[in-house]
Structures are given as structure tokens and as C-alpha cells.
C-alpha positions as CSV (number, residue, x, y, z in Angstrom):
1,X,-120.4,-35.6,-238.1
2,X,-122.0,-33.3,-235.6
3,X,-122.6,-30.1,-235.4
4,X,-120.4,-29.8,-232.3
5,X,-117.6,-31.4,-233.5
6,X,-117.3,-29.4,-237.0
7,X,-117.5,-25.8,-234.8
8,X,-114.2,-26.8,-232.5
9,X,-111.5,-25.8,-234.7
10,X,-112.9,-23.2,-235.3
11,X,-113.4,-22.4,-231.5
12,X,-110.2,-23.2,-230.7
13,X,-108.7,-20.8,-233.2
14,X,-110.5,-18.0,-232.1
15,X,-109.4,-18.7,-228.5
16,X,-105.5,-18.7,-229.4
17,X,-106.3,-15.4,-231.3
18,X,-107.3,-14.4,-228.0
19,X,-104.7,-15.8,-226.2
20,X,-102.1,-13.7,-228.3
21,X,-104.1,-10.2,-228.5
22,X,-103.9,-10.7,-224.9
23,X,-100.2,-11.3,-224.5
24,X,-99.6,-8.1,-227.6
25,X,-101.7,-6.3,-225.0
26,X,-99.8,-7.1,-221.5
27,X,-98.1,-4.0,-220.4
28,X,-94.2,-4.6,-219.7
29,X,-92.9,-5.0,-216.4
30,X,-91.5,-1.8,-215.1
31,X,-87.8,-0.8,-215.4
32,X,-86.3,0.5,-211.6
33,X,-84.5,3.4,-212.3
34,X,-80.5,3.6,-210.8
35,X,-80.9,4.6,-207.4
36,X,-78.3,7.6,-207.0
37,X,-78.7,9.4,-203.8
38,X,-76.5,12.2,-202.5
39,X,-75.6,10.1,-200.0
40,X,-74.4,7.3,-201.6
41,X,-72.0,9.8,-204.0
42,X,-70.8,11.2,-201.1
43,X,-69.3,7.5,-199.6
44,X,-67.8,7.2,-203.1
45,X,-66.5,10.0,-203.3
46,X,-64.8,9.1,-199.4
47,X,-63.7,6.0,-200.2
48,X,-61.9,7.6,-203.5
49,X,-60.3,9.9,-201.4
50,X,-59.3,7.1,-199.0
51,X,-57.8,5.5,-201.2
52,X,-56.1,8.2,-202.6
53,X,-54.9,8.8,-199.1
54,X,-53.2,5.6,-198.2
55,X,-51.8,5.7,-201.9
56,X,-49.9,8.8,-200.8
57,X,-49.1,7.6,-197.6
58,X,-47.2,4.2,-199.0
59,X,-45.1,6.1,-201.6
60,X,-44.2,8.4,-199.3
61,X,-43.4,6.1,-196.5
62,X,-41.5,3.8,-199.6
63,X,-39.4,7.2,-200.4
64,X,-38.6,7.7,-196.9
65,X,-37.3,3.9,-196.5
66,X,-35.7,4.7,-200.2
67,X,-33.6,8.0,-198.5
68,X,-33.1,6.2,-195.3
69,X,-31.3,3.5,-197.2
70,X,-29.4,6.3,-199.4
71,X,-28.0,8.0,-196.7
72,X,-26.9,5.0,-194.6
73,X,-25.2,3.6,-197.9
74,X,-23.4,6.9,-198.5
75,X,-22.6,7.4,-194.9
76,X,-20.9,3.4,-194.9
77,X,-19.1,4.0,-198.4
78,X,-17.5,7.2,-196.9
79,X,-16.7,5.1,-193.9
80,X,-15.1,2.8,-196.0
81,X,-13.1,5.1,-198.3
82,X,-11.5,6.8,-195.1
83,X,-11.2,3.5,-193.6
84,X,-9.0,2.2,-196.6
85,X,-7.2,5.3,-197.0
86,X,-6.2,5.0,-193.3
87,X,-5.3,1.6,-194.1
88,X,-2.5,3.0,-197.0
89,X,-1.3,6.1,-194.7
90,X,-0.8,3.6,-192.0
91,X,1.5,1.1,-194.7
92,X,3.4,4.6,-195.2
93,X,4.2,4.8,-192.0
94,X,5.4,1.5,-192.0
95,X,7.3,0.9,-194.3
96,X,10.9,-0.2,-194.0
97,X,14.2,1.8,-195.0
98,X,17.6,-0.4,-194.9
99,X,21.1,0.0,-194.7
100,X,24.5,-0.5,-196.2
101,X,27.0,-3.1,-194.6
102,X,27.8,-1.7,-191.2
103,X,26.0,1.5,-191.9
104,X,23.7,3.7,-189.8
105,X,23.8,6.5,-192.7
106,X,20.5,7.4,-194.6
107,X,20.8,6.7,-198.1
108,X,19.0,8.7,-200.7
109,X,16.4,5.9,-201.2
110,X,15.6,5.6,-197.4
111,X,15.7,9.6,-196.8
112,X,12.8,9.4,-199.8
113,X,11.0,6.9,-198.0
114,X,11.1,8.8,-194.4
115,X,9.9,11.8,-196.5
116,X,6.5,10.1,-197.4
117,X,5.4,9.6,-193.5
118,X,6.5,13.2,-193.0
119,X,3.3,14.1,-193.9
120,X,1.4,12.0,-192.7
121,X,3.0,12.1,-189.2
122,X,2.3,16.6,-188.9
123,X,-1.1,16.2,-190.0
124,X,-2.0,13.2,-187.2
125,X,0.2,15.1,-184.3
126,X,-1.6,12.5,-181.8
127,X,0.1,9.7,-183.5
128,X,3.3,8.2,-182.2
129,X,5.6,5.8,-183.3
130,X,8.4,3.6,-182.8
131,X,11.5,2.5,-184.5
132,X,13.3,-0.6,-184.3
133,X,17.1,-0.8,-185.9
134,X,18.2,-4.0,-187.3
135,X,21.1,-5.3,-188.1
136,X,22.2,-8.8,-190.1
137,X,23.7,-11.8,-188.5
138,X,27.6,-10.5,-189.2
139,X,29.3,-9.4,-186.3
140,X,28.6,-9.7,-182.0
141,X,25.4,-9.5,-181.1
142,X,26.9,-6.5,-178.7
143,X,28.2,-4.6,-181.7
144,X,24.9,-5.3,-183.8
145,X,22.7,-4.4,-181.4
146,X,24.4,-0.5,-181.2
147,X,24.3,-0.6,-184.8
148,X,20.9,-1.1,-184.7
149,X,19.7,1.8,-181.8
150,X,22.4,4.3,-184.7
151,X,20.1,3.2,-187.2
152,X,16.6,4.0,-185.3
153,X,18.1,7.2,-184.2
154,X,19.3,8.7,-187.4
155,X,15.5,7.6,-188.6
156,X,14.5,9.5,-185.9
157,X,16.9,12.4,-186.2
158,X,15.7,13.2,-189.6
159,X,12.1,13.0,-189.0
160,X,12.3,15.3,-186.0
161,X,14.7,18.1,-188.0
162,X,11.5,18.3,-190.2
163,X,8.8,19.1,-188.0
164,X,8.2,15.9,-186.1
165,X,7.8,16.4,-182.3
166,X,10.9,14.4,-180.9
167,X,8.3,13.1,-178.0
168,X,6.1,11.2,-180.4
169,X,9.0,9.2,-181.6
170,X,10.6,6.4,-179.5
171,X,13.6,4.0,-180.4
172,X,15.3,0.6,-180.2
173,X,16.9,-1.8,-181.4
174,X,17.4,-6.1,-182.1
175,X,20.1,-6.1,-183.3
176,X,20.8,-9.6,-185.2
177,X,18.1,-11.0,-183.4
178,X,15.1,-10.5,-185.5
179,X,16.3,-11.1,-189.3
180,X,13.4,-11.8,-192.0
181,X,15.9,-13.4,-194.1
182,X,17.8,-16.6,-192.9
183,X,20.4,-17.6,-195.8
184,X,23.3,-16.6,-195.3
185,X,24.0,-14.4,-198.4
186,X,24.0,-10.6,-199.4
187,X,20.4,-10.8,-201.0
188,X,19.5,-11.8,-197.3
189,X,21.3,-9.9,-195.5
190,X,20.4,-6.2,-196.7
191,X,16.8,-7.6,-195.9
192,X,18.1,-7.5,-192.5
193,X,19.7,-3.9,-192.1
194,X,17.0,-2.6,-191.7
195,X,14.9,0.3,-189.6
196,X,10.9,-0.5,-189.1
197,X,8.2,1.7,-187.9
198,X,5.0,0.6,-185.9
199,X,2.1,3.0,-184.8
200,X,2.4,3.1,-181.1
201,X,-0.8,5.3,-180.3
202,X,-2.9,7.9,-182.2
203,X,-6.7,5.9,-182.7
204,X,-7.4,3.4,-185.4
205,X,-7.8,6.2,-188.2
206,X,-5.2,8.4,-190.3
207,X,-6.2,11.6,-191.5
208,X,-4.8,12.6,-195.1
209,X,-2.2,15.1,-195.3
């Protein structure tokens, strides 16, 4: 063995000793600090408030549209509630009151219904109306159809000696020629004696007493 060949461990040992002091020794690389200008705060702090802004903006454009909705939904419910109770002061005023057999006087229960559009009729004084008098299918048409204009005008006679301007009510009559009952029995026939009431003019809405 030579001389050369027993000294190259050994040389290479003390070249990786080397090799390692050198990398214990290498400085480390340098850390760049966090850039943090004024500047660049400053657009932060803009964009923050930017977004802030058009945050504020939407909820108050979304409570806006929120009371727009409210006050059309309150203003359509009131519309409604006056347009049904228009719709019930306007069945008042409708409604029928009949007669006895060959009868033009008011009986208790029809002077009680003429009292309920009483109301109704002074506190709409632009409304007018008109009754028809009915009679059944007993007796000439001739005879019936005077029965029926007595019936009207007694209906109309008692609305007008309470407060009812006698211009705002007009009369006539059928007669037998308009019965809502076609058998030929009492049940039918007091169907038929009859006064109605129609809405002549006054707009499409009641007002409430």
C-alpha cells in the first residue's frame, strides 16, 4: 500500500470538516422587512371607508324599498276595507221590504228595514235611488201594477219624512210582471210583494254613517 493511498481518508475527512465549518459559517439570507408606507395605509383606510359607504347606501336604499312597500300595502288594505264596507252599505240599500196580500202598508219589519238605509242615505246626500213596487201574480195586471207604484211610494214617503231629500228618490212599479218566485203558492207569492231599491247615481263608494 502506498503512501498516497493510506493519507486519502484522511484528506477527505478533513475536507468535509471544511465543507461544514463553511456552511455553520454562511451568513443567513436577509429577511425584507413589511413594507408599510403612509401611503399604502391611507388606500386601506379608503377602501374601508368605501366599503363602509356602499354598505350604508344598500341598507338604506333596502329600508327605503322596505317603507315604500309599507305604505303602498297599508294604503291598498285601507282601499280595501272601505271598498268592502261600501260593498255592505250598498247591500243596505238594497235590500228588499215586502208586503201583505193586497197591501201597500209598511209593516213593522219593512219600516225596520227602510230605517237601516236611513243612514246611510243622509250621510251620502249625492246618492240617489230608485224603487220598484211589486206585486204577485193574483189579480189584473192593471190593478197590480198600481199596487205596486202604492208600494214604492209609501217606501218613499217614509224615507223622505225622515230627512231624505224627496229629489233623490224616484219610483215605479212592475207590477206582476217581474216575480222571483214562479209556483203558484203563498211561500211564493210574499216573495213577490215586494219593494226593491237600486243605487241610481252617487260614485262607486259609500261613506259610513
Amino acid at each position: 500500500m502506498t503512501v498516497t493511498t493510506r493519507l486519502f481518508p484522511v484528506v477527505l475527512a478533513l475536507f468535509s470538516v471544511a465543507a461544514l465549518d463553511a456552511c455553520r459559517s454562511a451568513p443567513p439570507e436577509p429577511v425584507q422587512p413589511a413594507v408599510d408606507t403612509a401611503a399604502e395605509r391611507r388606500a386601506r383606510e379608503a377602501a374601508e371607508l368605501e366599503r363602509q359607504r356602499q354598505t350604508a347606501a344598500a341598507e338604506a336604499e333596502a329600508a327605503r324599498q322596505r317603507a315604500i312597500a309599507d305604505s303602498v300595502a297599508r294604503v291598498r288594505a285601507a282601499e280595501e276595507e272601505m271598498r268592502r264596507a261600501s260593498d255592505m252599505l250598498r247591500a243596505t240599500v238594497a235590500n228588499v221590504i215586502t208586503f201583505d196580500f193586497n197591501k201597500a202598508d209598511l209593516r213593522d219589519d219593512a219600516k225596520a228595514m227602510l230605517d237601516t238605509k236611513i243612514p246611510i242615505l243622509l250621510a251620502n246626500s249625492n246618492v240617489t235611488i230608485r224603487i220598484a213596487g211589486h206585486a204577485d201574480e193574483r189579480g189584473s195586471s192593471e190593478y197590480n201594477l198600481a199596487l205596486g207604484q202604492r208600494r214604492a211610494a209609501m217606501a218613499k214617503r217614509y224615507l223622505v219624512e225622515r230627512g231624505v231629500a224627496e229629489g233623490r228618490i224616484e219610483t215605479t212599479s212592475f207590477g206582476e210582471e217581474r216575480p222571483i218566485c214562479t209556483e203558484s203558492n203563498e211561500a211564493c207569492w210574499s216573495q213577490d210583494r215586494r219593494d226593491e231599491f237600486e243605487i241610481t247615481a252617487g260614485g262607486p263608494m259609500l261613506r259610513r254613517p
